[in-house]
Every structure is written in C-alpha cells, then in structure tokens.
C-alpha positions as CSV (number, residue, x, y, z in Angstrom):
1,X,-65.1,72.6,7.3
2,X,-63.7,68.7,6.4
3,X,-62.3,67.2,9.8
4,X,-62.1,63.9,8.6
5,X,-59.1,61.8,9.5
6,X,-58.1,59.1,7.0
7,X,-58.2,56.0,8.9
8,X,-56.4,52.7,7.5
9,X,-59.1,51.6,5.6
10,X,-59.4,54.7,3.8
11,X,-55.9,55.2,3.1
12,X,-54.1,54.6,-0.4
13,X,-52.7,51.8,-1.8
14,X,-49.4,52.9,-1.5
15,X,-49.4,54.0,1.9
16,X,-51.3,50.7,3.0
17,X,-48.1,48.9,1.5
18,X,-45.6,51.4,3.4
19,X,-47.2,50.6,6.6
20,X,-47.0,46.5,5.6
21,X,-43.6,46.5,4.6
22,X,-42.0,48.6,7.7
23,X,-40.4,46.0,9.0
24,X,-38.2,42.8,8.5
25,X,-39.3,39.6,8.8
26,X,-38.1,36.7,10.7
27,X,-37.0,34.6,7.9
28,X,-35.7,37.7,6.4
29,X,-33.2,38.3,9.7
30,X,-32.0,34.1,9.6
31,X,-31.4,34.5,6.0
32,X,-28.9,37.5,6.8
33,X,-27.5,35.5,9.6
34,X,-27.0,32.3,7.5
35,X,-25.2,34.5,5.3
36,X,-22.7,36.2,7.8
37,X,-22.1,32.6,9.3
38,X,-20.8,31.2,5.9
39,X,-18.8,34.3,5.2
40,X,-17.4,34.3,8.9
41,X,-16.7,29.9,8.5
42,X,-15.3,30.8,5.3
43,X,-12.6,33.6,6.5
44,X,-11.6,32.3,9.9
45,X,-12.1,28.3,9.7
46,X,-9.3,27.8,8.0
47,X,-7.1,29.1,10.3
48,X,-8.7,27.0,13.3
49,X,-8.5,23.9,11.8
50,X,-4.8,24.8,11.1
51,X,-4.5,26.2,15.1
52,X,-6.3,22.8,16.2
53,X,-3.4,20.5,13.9
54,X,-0.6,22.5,15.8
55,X,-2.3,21.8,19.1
56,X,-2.4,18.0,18.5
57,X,0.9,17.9,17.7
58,X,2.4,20.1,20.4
59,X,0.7,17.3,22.2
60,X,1.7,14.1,20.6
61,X,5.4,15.9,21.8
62,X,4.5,16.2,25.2
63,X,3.2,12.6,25.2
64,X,6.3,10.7,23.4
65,X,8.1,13.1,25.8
66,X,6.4,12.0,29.0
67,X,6.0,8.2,27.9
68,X,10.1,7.7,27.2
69,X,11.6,9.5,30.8
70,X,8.5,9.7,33.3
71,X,6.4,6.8,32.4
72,X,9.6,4.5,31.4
73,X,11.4,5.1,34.8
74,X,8.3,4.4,36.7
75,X,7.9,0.8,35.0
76,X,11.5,-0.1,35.3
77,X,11.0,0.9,38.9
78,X,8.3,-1.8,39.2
79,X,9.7,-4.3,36.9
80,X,13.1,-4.7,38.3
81,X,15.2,-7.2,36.5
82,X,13.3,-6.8,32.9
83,X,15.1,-5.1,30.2
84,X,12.3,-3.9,28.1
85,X,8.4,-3.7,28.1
86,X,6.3,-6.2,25.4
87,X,4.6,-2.9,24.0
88,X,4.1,0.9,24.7
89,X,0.6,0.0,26.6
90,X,2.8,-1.2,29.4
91,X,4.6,1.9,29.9
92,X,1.7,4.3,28.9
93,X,-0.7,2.8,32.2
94,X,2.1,5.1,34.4
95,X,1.4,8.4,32.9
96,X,-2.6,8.0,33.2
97,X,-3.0,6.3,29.6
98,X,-4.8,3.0,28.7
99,X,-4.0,2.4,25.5
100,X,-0.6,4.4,24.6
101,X,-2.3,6.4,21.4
102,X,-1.3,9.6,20.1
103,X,-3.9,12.8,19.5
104,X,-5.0,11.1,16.1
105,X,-5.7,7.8,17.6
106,X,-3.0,5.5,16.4
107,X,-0.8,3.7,18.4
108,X,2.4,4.6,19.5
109,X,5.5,2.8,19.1
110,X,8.0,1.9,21.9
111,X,11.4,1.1,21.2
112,X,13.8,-0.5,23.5
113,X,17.0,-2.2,23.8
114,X,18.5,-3.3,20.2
115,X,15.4,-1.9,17.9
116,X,16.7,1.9,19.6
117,X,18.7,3.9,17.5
118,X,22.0,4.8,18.0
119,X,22.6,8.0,20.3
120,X,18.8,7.8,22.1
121,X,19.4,9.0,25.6
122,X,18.3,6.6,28.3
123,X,18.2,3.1,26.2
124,X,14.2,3.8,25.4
125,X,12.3,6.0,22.7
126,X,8.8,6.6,21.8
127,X,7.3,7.4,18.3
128,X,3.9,8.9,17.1
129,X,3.5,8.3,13.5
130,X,2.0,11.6,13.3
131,X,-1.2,12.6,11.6
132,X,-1.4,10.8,8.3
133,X,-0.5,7.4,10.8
134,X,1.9,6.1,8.8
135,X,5.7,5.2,10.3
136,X,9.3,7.1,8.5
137,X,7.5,9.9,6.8
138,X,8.3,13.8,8.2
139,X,5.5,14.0,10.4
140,X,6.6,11.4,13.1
141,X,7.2,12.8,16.2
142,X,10.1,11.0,18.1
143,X,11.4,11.2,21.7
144,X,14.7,12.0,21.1
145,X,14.4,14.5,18.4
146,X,13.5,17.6,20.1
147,X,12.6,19.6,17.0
148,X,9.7,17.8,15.9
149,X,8.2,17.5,13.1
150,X,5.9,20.4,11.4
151,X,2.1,19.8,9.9
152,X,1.3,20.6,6.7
C-alpha cells in the first residue's frame, strides 16, 4: 500500500507554477488602477474643468455686483464731498478685498462719472474682463448688464 503524499518539492512543474501564479501582484493591481484613473480623468474631467469656468464666472458676477452698490455706497458714505474713487482698489477695501481682482486675477475696472455709460443705474459700474483678460470682447462681465456673459 503507497501512502505517500506529494509534498511541494515533489510536485510537477505545472502544478508548482499554478501554485506561483495564484495571485496578483502589487505592481500588477497599480498598473490596473493607473489605468481606471486615466480612463475615469479622461470621461469626467472635462466636464469639471467646464463646471469650475462657470463657477468663476457666477463669481466674477457677484463681485462686479457687490463692488458697484454695496461696496460703492459704503465709500461714498466715507468720502463725503468726492464724486468718484482714483481706482476700483478704493472701493474693493469695503467688501473685504485688497486688490479689486476678478476670479482670473486681473484687475477690475471702475467706471464713474463721465467714463459711465449711458443708462448705468446709480452713476458707478464695475467691469471684469472676463477670463481671456482682455477688455470689449463677449466674456466681460459688467455691473449693469444682468445677463452676463457665457464661457466658452
């Protein structure tokens, strides 16, 4: 009667290579995550770059917004007797902001007195140049239009 048990040593080739090969390997898992990561950046970050340029701009709305009623009466309320601020940094100090940029970091533009156009409610008006930073192209956002302008 043969009771022998095959141990490892004993066992065939192929089964040896079976029993090495059961699993995955580290690299082997990163690889297949790498892979899932491009595919995933690939299908969805377009659309979050696209959701992160509305966001800016809903903001550089609110801020032109803000600057030209809030900010404005609050200066003229402390500079009684002056018609017009020198520049938008002026204005910008009462509504928390140093410098008077929009989201995309360029400054804003403050227009007061003659420079306003015709029809701007309240004598003042605020412009972003919008994201490509350049001023009268169909990205600026204004004060007094309330419609905006849309990203491409």
């Amino acid at each position: 009667m043969d009771t022998s048990i095959e141990t490892p040593e004993v066992q065939s080739p192929a089964v040896a290579r079976l029993v090495r090969q059961a699993g995955m390997t580290l690299l082997e898992i990163l690889i297949v995550l790498a892979i899932i990561a491009l595919v995933m950046g690939f299908l969805f970050g377009p659309r979050l770059m696209e959701m992160f340029g509305e966001s800016k701009t809903e903001l550089a709305k609110s801020m032109v917004q803000r600057l030209a009623t809030e900010s404005y009466a609050r200066w003229t309320m402390d500079n009684q007797g002056k018609a017009c601020p020198a520049d938008v940094s002026e204005v910008a100090k009462y509504s928390n902001d140093k410098e008077g940029k929009d989201p995309w970091g360029h400054p804003m533009i403050l227009l007061c007195g003659e420079n306003v156009p015709e029809g701007v409610p309240g004598g003042v008006g605020v412009v972003s140049m919008g994201s490509d930073g350049k001023l009268d192209t169909k990205d600026d956002l204004k004060s007094w239009d309330t419609g905006g302008a849309k990203t491409e």
